[in-house]
Rosetta silent file (secondary structure, phi, psi, omega in degrees, C-alpha in Angstrom):
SEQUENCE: XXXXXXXXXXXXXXXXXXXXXXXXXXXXXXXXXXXXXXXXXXXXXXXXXXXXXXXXXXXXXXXXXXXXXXXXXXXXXXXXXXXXXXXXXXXXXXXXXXXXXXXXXXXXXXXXXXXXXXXXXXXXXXXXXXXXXXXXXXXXXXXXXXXXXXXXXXXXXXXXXXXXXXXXXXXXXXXXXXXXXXXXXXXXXXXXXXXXXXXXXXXXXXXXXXXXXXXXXXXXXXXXXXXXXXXXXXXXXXXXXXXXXXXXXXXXXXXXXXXXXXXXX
SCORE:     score description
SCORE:     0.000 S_00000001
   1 L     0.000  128.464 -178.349  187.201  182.445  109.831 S_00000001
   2 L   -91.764  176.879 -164.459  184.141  181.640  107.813 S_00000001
   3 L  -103.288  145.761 -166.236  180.813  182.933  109.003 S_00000001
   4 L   -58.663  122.527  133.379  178.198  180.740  110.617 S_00000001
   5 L   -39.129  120.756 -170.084  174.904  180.256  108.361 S_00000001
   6 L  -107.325  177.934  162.348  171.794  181.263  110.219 S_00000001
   7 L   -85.652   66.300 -174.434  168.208  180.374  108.963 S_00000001
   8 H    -1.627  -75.230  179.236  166.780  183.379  107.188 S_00000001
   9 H   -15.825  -55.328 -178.214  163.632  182.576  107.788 S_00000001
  10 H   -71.606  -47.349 -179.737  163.748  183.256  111.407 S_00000001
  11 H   -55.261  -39.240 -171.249  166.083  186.332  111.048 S_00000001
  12 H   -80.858  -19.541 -169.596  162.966  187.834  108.883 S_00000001
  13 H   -85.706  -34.343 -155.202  160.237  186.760  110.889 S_00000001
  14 H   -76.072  -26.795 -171.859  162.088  187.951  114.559 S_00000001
  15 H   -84.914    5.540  161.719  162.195  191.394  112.377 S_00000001
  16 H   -63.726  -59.460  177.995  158.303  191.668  112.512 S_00000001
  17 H   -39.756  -81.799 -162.049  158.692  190.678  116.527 S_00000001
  18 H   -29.980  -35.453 -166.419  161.008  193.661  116.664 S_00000001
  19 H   -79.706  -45.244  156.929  158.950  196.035  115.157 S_00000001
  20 H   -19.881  -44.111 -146.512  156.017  195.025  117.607 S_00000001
  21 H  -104.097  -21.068  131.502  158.523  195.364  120.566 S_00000001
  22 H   -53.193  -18.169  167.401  158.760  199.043  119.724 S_00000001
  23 L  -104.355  149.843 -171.892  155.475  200.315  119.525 S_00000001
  24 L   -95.174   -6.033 -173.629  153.077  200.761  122.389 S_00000001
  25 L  -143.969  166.950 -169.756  150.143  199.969  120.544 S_00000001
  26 L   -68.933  152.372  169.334  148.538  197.380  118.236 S_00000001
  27 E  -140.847  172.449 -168.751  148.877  198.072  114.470 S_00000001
  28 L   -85.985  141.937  179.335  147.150  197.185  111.171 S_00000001
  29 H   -43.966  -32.368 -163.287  149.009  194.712  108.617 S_00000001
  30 H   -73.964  -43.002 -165.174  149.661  197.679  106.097 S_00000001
  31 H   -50.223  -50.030  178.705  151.302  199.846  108.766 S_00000001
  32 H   -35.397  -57.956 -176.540  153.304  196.225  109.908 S_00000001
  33 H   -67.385  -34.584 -173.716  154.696  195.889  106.451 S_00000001
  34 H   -64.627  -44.871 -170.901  155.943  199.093  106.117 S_00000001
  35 H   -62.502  -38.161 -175.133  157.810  199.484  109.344 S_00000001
  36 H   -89.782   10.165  173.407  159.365  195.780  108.350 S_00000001
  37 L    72.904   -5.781  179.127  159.976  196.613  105.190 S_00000001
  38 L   -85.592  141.764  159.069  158.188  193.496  104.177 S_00000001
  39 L   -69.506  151.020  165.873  155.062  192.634  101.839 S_00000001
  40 L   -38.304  -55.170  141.872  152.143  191.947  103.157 S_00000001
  41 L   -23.063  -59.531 -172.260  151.679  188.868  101.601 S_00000001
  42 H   -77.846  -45.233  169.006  155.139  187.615  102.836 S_00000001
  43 H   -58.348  -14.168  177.679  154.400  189.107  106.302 S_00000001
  44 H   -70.487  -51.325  148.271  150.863  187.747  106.384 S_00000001
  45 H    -7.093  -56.488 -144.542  152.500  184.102  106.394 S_00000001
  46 H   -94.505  -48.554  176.015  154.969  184.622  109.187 S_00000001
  47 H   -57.898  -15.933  157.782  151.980  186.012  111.294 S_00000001
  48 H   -63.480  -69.118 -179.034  149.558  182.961  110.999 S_00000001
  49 H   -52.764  -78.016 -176.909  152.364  180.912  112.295 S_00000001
  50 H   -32.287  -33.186 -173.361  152.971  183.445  115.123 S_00000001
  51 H   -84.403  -67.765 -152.814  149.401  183.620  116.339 S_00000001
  52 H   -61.392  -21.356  171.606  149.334  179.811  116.624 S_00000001
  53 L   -88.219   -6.284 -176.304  152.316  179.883  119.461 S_00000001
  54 L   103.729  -35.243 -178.299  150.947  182.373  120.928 S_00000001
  55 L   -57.752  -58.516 -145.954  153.889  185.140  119.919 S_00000001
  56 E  -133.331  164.394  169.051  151.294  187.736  118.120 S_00000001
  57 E  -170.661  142.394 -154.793  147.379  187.864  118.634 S_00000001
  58 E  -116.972  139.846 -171.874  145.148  189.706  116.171 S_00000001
  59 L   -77.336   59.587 -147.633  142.501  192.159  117.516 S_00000001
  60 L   -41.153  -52.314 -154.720  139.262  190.040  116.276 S_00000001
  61 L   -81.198  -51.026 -161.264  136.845  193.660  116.378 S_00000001
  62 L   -75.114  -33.323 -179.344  140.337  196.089  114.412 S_00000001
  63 L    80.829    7.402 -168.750  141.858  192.913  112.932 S_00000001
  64 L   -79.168  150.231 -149.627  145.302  194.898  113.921 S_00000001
  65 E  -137.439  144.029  168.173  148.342  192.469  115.704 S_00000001
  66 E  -157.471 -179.328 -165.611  150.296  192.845  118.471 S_00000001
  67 E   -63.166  168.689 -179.062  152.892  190.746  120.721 S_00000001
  68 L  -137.850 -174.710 -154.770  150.837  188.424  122.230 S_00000001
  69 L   -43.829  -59.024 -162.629  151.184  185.903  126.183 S_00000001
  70 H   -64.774  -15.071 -165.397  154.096  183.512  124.941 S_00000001
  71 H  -107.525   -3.577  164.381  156.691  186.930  124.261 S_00000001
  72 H   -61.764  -74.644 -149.078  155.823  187.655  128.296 S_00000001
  73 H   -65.898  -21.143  166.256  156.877  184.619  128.668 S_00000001
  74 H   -51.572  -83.545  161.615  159.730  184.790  126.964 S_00000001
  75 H   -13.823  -87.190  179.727  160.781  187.860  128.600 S_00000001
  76 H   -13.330  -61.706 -169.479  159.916  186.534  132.123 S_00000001
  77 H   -59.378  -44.260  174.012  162.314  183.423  131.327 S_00000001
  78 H   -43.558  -77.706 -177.989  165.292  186.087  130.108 S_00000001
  79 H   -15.152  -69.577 -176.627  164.506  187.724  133.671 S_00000001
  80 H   -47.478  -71.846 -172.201  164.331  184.505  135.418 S_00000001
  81 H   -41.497  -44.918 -152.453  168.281  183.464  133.894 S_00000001
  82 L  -101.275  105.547  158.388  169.755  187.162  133.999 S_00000001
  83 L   -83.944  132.133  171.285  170.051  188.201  137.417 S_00000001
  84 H    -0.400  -82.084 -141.515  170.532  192.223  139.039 S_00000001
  85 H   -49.627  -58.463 -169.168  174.047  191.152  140.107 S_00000001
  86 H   -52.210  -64.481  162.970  174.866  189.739  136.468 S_00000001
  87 H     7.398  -75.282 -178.827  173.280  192.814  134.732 S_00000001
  88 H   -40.728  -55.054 -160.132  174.769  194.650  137.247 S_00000001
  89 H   -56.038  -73.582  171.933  178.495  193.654  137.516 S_00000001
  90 H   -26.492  -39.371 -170.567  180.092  194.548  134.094 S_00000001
  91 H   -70.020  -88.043  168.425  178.243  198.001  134.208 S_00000001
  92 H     7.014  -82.242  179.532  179.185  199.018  137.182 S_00000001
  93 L   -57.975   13.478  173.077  182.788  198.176  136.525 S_00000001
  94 L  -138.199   19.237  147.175  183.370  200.330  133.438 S_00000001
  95 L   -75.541  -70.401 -155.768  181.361  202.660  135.333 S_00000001
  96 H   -70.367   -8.692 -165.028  183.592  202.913  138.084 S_00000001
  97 H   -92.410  -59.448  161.813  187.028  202.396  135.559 S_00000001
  98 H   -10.185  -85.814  177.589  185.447  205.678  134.010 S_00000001
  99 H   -78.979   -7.072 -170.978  184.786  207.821  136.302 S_00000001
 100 L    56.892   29.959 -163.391  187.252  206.928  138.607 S_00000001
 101 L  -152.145  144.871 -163.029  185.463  206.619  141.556 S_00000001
 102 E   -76.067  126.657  169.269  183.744  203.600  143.854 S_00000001
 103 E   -60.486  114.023  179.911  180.425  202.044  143.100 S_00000001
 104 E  -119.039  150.923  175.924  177.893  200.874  145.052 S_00000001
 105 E  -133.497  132.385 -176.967  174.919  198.746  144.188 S_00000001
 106 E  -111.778  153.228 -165.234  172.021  198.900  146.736 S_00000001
 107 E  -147.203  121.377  151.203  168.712  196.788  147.332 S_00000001
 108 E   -75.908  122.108 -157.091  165.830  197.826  149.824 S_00000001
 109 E  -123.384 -177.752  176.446  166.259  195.175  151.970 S_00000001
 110 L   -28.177  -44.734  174.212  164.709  193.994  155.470 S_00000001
 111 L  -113.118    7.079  165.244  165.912  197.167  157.252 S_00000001
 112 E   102.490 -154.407  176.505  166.074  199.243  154.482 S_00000001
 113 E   -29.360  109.012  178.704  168.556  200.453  151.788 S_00000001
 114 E  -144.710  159.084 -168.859  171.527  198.336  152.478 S_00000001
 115 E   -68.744  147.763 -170.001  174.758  197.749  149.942 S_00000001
 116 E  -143.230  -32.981  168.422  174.827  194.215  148.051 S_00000001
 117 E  -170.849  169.267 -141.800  178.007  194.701  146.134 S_00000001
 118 L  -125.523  178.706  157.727  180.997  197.641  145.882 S_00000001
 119 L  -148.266  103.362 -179.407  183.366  198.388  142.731 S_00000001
 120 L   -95.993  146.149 -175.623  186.499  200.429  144.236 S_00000001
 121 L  -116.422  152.420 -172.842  188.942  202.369  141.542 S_00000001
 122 L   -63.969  -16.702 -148.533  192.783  201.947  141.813 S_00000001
 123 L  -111.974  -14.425 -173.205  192.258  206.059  141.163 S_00000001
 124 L   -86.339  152.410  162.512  190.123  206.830  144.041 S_00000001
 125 L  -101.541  140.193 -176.438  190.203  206.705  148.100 S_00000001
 126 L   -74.440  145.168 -163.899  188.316  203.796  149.190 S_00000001
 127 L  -102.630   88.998 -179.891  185.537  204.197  151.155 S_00000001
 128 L   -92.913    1.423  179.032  186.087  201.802  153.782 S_00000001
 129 L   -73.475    1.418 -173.370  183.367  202.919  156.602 S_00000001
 130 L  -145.722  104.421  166.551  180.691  200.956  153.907 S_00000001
 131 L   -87.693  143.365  164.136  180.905  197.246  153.572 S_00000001
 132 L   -55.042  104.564 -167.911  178.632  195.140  151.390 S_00000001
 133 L   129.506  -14.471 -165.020  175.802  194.455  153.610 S_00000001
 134 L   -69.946  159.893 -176.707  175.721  197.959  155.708 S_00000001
 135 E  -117.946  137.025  178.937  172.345  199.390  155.944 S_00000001
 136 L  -122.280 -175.919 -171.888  172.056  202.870  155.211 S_00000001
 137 L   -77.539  148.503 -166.825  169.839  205.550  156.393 S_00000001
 138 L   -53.826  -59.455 -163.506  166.597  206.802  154.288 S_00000001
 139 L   -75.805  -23.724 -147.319  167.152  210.272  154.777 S_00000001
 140 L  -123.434   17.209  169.540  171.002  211.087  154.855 S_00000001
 141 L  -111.254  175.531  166.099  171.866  208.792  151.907 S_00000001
 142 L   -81.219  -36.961  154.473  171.720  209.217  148.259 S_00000001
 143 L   -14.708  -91.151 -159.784  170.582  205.472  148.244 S_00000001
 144 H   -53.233  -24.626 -155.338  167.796  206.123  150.734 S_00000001
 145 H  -100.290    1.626  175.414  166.762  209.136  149.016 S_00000001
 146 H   -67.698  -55.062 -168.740  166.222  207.288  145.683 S_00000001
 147 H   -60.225  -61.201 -151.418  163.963  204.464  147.429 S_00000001
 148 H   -47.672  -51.447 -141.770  162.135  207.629  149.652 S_00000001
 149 H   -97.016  -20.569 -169.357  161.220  209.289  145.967 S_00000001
 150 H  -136.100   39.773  169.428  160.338  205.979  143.778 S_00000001
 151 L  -133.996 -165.565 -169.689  158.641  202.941  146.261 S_00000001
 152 L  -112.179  142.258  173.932  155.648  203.690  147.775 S_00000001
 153 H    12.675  -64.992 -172.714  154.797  205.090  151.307 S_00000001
 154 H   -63.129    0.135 -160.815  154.317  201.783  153.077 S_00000001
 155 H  -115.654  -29.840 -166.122  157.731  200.562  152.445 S_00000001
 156 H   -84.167  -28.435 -137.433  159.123  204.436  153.644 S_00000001
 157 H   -82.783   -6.007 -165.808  156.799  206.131  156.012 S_00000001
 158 H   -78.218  -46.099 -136.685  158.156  203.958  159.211 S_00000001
 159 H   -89.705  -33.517 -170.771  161.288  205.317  158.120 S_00000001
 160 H   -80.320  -79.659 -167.868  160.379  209.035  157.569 S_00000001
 161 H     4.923  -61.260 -174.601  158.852  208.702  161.302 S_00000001
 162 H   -64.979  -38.697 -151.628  161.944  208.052  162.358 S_00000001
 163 H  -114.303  -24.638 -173.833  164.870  209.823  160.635 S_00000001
 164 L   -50.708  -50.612 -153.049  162.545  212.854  160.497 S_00000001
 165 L   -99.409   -8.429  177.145  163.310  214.033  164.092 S_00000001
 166 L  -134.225   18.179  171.775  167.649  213.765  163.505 S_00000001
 167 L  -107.670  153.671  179.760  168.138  215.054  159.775 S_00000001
 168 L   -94.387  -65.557  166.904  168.926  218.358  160.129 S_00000001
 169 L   -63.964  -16.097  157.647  168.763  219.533  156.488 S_00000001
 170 L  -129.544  137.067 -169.146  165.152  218.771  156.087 S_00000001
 171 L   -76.844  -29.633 -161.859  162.915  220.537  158.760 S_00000001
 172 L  -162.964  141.675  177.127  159.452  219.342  157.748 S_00000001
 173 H   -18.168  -57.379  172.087  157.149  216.768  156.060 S_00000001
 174 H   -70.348  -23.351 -176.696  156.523  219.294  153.116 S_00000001
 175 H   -73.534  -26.522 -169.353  159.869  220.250  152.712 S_00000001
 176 H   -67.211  -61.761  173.807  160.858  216.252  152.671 S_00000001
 177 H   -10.771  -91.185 -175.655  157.924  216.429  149.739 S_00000001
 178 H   -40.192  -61.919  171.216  159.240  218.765  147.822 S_00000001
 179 H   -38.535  -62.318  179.784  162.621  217.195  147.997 S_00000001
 180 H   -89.401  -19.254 -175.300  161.711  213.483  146.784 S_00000001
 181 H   -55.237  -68.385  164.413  159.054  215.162  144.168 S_00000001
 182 H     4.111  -82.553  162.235  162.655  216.599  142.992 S_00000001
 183 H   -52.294  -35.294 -168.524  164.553  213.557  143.047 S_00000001
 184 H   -80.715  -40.484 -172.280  162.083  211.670  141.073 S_00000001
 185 H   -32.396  -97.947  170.152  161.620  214.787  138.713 S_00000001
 186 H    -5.652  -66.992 -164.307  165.488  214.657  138.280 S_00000001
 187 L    85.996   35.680  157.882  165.951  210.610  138.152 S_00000001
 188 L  -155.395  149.556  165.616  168.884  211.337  140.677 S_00000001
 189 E  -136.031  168.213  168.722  169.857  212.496  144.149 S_00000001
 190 E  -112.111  166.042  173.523  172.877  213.580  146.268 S_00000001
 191 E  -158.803   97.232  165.076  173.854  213.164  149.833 S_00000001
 192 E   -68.987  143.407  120.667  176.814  215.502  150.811 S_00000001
 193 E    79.056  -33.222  172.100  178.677  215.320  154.127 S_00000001
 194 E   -35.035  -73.712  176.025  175.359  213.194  155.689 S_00000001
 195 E   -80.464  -24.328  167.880  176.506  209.815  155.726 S_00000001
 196 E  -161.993  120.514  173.740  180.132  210.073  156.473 S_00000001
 197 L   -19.362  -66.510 -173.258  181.594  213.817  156.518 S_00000001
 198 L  -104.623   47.172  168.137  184.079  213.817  154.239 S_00000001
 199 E  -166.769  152.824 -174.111  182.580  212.189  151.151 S_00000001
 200 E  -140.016  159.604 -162.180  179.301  213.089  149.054 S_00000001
 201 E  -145.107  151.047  168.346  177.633  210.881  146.735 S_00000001
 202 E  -132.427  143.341 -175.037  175.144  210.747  143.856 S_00000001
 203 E  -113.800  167.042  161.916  172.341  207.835  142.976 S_00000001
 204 E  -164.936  134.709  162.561  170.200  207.088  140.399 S_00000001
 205 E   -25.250  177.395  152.230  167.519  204.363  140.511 S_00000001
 206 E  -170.243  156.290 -163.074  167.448  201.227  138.100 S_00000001
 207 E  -145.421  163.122  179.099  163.880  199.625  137.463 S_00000001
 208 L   -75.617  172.031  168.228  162.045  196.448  136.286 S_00000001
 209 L   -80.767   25.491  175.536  160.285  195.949  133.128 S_00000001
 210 L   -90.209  -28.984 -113.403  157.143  197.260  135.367 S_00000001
 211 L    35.377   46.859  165.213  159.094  200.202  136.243 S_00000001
 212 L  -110.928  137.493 -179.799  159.494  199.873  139.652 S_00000001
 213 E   -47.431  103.889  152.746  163.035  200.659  141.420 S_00000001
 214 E   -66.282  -57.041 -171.133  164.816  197.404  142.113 S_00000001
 215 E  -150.048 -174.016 -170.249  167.919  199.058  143.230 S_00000001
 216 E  -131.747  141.066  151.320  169.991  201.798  143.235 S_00000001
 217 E  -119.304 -175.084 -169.092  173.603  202.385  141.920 S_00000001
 218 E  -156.242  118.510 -152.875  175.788  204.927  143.539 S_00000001
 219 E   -96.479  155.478  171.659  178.961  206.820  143.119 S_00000001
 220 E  -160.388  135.831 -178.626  180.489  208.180  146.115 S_00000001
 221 E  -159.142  151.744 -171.306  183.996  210.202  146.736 S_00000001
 222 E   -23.725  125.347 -169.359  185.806  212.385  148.399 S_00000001
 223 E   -66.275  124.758  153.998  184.138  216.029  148.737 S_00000001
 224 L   115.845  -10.043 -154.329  186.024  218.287  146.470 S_00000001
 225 L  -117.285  -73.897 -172.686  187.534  214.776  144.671 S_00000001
 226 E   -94.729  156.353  164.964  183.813  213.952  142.809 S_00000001
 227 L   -61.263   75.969  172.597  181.737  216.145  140.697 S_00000001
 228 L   -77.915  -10.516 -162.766  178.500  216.035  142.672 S_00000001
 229 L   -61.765  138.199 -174.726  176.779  218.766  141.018 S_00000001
 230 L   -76.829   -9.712 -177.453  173.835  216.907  139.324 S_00000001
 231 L   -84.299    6.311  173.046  173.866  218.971  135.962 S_00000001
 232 L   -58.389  141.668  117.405  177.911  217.299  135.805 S_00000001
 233 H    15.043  -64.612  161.968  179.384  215.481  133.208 S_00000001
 234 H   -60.524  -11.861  161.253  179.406  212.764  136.117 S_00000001
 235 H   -89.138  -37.466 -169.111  175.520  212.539  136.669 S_00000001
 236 H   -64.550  -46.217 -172.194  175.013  212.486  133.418 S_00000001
 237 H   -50.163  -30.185  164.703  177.179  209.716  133.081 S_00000001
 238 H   -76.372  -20.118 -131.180  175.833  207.547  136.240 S_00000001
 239 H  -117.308  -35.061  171.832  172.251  208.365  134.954 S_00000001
 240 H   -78.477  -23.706 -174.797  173.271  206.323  131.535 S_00000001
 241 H   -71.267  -70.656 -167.447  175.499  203.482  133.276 S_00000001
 242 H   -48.619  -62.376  175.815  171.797  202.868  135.311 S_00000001
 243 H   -24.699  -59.213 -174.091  169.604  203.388  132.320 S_00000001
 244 H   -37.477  -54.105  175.162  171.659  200.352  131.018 S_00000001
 245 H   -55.567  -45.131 -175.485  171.047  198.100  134.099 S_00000001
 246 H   -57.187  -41.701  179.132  167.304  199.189  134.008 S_00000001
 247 H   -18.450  -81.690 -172.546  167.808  197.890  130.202 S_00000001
 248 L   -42.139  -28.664 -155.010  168.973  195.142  130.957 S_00000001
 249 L  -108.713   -8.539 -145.260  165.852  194.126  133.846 S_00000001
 250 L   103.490  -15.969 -171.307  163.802  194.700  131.051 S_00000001
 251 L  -110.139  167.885 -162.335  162.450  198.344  131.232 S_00000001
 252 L  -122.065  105.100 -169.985  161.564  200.736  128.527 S_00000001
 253 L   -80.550  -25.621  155.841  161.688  204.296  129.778 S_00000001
 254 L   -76.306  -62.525 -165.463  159.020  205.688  126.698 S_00000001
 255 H   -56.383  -48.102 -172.065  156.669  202.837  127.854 S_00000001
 256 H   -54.941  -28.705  176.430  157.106  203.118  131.669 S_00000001
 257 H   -86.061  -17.194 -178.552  156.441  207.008  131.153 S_00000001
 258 H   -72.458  -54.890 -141.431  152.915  206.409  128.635 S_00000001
 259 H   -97.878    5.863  158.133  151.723  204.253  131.165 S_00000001
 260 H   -80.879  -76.942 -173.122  152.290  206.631  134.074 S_00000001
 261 H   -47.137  -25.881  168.908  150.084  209.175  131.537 S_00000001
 262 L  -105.880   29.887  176.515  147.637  206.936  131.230 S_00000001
 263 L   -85.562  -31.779  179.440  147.302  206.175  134.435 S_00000001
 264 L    98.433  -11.230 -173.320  146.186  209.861  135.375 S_00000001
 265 L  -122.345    0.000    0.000  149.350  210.526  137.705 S_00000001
């Protein structure tokens, strides 16, 4: 089959974009050329045109370029088109054909963590006590203990109130601290024996291009049947299937952590 003719042009220019879309900070034309492998000259060109759409904008005091409103928007519109689920679905399922064990993808929702869609393996026992729509608890899931560790107070604290006075395994406001400080440390949590006795589960977030925690996904199987330990083979492996999703939403996991550092927290 012969192969489709592209425009050059564009393929050379989009490799400028690219180089932009990797760095966290504005840079000087010489630096520009270098990264893109380009002259200056030829890259000076492509960047005139860009700044007139909007794509690049030049630092008028450094004279240094960087993406500029219109590649938001760009982005945004990818967002807007590509929904969680879609993101979501494929991963998930060569997640769960992997590891051999059933998938859940969770949303904080009106009443709090609750399941939005399942992937069960032929290899696996199905978890049938958790339907798409179940809500689950803050404290005694792996879910809940994702949301607990990465939204903020006001969306939790009703929740800790509550769940505080019937979890067993954590006794007291600081130990629940320590415990999502943990989780977030980590980028994962477990929930053993909590939510339904005889199956334990491990989570790991997925985030926006802000970085804030959209969802959760979540493997969960029989106790002694999954690998919960989080230093497994099997965390690591959920912790990359999510990375993917997060990908996918948009987020950048070097940027989302500079701008935590410069943030001060």
């Amino acid at each position: 089959m012969k192969a489709k003719k592209g425009i050059q042009s564009i393929s050379v220019g989009f490799s400028i974009i690219n180089v932009l879309m990797g760095v966290s900070t504005s840079l000087p034309l010489k630096d520009l050329a270098e990264l893109s492998q380009l002259s200056p000259s030829k890259i000076h060109s492509y960047l005139v045109s860009f700044i007139e759409i909007g794509l690049v904008v030049q630092n008028p005091n450094t004279n240094q370029y960087s993406l500029g409103p219109y590649a938001l928007q760009l982005g945004l519109g990818y967002l807007d088109q590509v929904s969680l689920f879609s993101t979501a679905k494929p991963i998930m399922e060569k997640l769960s054909l992997e590891i051999g064990q059933t998938v859940f993808l969770g949303v904080w929702g009106n009443a709090g963590p609750t399941i939005v869609y399942r992937v069960d393996s032929s290899h696996s026992t199905a978890v049938l006590e958790l339907r798409i729509g179940s809500v689950l608890p803050v404290l005694n899931s792996a879910l809940g203990l994702n949301f607990a560790a990465n939204l903020g107070s006001h969306h939790t604290q009703k929740y800790f109130d509550r769940e505080l006075k019937t979890t067993k395994e954590i006794g007291s406001k600081k130990q629940l601290q320590q415990l999502l400080a943990l989780v977030k440390q980590q980028g994962i949590s477990k929930s053993s024996g909590q939510l339904l006795r005889d199956y334990t589960a491990i989570s790991v977030p997925v985030f926006d291009f802000t970085g804030t925690m959209i969802a959760g996904i979540t493997i969960m199987g029989k106790i002694g049947e999954l690998d919960d330990d989080l230093d497994s083979k099997t965390a690591a492996v959920l912790k990359r299937y999510g990375l993917a999703i997060s990908e996918g939403r948009g987020y950048k996991k070097e940027l989302s952590e500079k701008s935590v550092l410069d943030a001060g927290l």
